[in-house]
N, C-alpha and C positions, 0 to 999 in steps of 0.2 A: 776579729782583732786585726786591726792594721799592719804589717809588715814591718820592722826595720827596714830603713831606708837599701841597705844594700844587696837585700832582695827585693825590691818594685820589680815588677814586670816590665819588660820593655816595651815601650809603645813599638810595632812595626812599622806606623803609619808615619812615627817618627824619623826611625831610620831612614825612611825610604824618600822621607822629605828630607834628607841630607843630602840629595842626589841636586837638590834646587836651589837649597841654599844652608851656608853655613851659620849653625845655632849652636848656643851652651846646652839645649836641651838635645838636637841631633848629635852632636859633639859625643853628649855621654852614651847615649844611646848605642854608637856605633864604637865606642871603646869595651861599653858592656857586653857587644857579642864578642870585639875582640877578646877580652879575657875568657870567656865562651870558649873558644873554637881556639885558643891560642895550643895549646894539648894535641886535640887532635889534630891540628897542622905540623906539627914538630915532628906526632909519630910517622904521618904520610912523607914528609919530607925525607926523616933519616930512614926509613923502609927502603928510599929510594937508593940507598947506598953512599948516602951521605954521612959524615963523621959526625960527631956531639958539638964539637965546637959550631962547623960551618950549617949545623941542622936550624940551631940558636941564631945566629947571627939571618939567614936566609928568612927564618920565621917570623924574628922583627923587621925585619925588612920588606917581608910582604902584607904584613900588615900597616905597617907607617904609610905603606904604596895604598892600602885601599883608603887608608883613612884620606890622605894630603894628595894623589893623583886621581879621583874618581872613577878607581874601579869600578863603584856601583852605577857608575852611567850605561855600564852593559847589562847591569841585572835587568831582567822583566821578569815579574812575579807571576805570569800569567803561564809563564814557559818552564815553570819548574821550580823544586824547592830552593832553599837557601843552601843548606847543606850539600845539593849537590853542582848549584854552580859555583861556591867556593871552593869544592876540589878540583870544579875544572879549571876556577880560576888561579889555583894555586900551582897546577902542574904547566898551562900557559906560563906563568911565570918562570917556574922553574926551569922550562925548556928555554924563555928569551936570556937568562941570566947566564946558561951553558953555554952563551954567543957573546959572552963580555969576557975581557980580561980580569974578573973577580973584583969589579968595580962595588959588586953588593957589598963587600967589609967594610969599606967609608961608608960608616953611620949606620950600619947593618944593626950594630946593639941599642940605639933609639928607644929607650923605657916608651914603651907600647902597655906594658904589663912584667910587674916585677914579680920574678918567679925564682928560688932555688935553683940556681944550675946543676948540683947533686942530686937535688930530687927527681930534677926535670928525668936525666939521664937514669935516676934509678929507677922508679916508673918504666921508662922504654927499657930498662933489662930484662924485664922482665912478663915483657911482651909475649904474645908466640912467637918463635922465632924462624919455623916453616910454613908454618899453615895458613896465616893469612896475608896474601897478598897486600900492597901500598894502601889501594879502596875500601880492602874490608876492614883494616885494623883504620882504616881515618872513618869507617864509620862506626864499627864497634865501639873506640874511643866518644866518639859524638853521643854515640847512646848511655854511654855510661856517666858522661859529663853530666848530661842533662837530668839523668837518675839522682846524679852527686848535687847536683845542685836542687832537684824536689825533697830531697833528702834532709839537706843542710836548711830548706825554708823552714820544713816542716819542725826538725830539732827547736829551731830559735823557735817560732809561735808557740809551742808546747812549753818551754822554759818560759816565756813571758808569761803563759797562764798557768804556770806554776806546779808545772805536770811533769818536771823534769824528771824526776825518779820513774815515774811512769813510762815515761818514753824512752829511758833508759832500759827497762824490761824487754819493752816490748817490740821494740828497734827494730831484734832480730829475726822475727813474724816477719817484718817486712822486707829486710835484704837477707832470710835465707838460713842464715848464723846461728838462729836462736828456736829453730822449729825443734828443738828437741828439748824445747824446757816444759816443764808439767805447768799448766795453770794454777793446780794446788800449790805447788812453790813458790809460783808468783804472786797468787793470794797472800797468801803467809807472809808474804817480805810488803808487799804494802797494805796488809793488814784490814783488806774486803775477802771480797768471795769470788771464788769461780767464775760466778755468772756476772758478776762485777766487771769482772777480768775479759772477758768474754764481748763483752758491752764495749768496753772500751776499745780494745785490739780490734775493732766491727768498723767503732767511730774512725779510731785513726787510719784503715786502709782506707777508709771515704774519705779523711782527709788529704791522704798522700796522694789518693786520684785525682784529689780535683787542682792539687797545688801543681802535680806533674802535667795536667792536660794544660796551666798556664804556662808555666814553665816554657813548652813545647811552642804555647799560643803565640809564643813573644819570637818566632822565630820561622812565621808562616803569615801571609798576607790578608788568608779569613780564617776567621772560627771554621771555616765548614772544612781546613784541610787538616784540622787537628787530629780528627779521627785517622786518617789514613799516615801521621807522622806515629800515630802513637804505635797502628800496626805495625808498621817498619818499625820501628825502635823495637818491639818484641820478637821482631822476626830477628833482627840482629840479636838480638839477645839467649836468643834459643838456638841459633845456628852453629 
């Protein structure tokens, strides 16, 4: 079954053809990472000893800069992932901005991606607050993004096929939450069996792996480096 539009995958081949010319279809493309990656640029940036306010304002501002100044004229996909030349490309900035008179506040809040500024901040409260350095928590953030968002496709597709109760169950198999519920209970509440139960929670990690390895795809230059994004993503996530 086909996706709601606001989980399509993103073409990369697209974004990367926004470096040649400006399209409605690169356009969305490279707003869609931004929403993406707009999180963990906010946590890397206020890590740096930045306030909530100026974190916000800095965050929109360097994304409006990749979108409308051609950041991406320095990416080569050939020299490294995405993720990690937007943290360098984001601490480059942060370093040229520290040599301005705070010229980033004019137009700094530019709707890039409209987001809860209480959320935003309550999220980063509750960060680590020793343990991980600016890099690990803007990548640990990045992995958890990506998780949220395989997560949130997977939700919608199972509501469209009418599975919702089901994937409400069973949810917690997959993020952790829920490994202490009996199958026989879960049996019993949607009114199969065990091995029913069984069957299904089978199908749906097959499905969360393969929504997640796109997920991932939409944010790497070939299928063949998705393997090694998904190990780093686990490596982050067990760390």
């Amino acid at each position: 079954m086909a996706p709601n539009s606001r989980f399509v995958t993103t073409s990369w081949n697209t974004v990367l053809a926004a470096r040649e010319a400006s399209t409605v279809a690169s356009r969305e493309a490279l707003e869609a990472l931004c929403r993406t990656y707009w999180y963990p640029v906010y946590a890397f940036v206020r890590r740096q000893g930045v306030d909530a306010e100026d974190a916000r304002d800095l965050t929109q501002a360097y994304f409006a800069r990749l979108l409308e100044k051609g950041y991406l004229e320095d990416y080569d996909p050939d020299r490294g992932r995405f993720r990690v030349f937007l943290r360098t490309s984001v601490r480059n900035f942060l370093s040229k901005e520290r040599d301005k008179d705070r010229s980033w506040k004019r137009g700094g809040r530019a709707g890039i991606v409209s987001l809860d500024d209480d959320q935003i901040e309550g999220r980063y409260r509750i960060e680590p607050v020793d343990r991980l350095t600016p890099e690990q928590l803007y990548e640990r953030r990045w992995a958890l993004t990506v998780l949220e968002q395989a997560l949130a496709r997977l939700r919608h597709e199972r509501i469209e096929a009418g599975r919702e109760l089901e994937f409400t169950r069973l949810e917690g198999f997959l993020t952790g939450q829920g490994a202490q519920a009996r199958y026989k209970d879960i049996a019993a509440e949607l009114g199969t069996t065990e091995d029913a139960v069984k069957t299904a929670l089978h199908r749906l990690r097959r499905q969360f792996g393969d929504i997640l390895r796109d997920v991932i795809g939409a944010t790497v230059s070939s299928r063949d480096e998705v393997d090694d994004e998904l190990k780093h993503l686990l490596g982050v996530m067990t760390s």
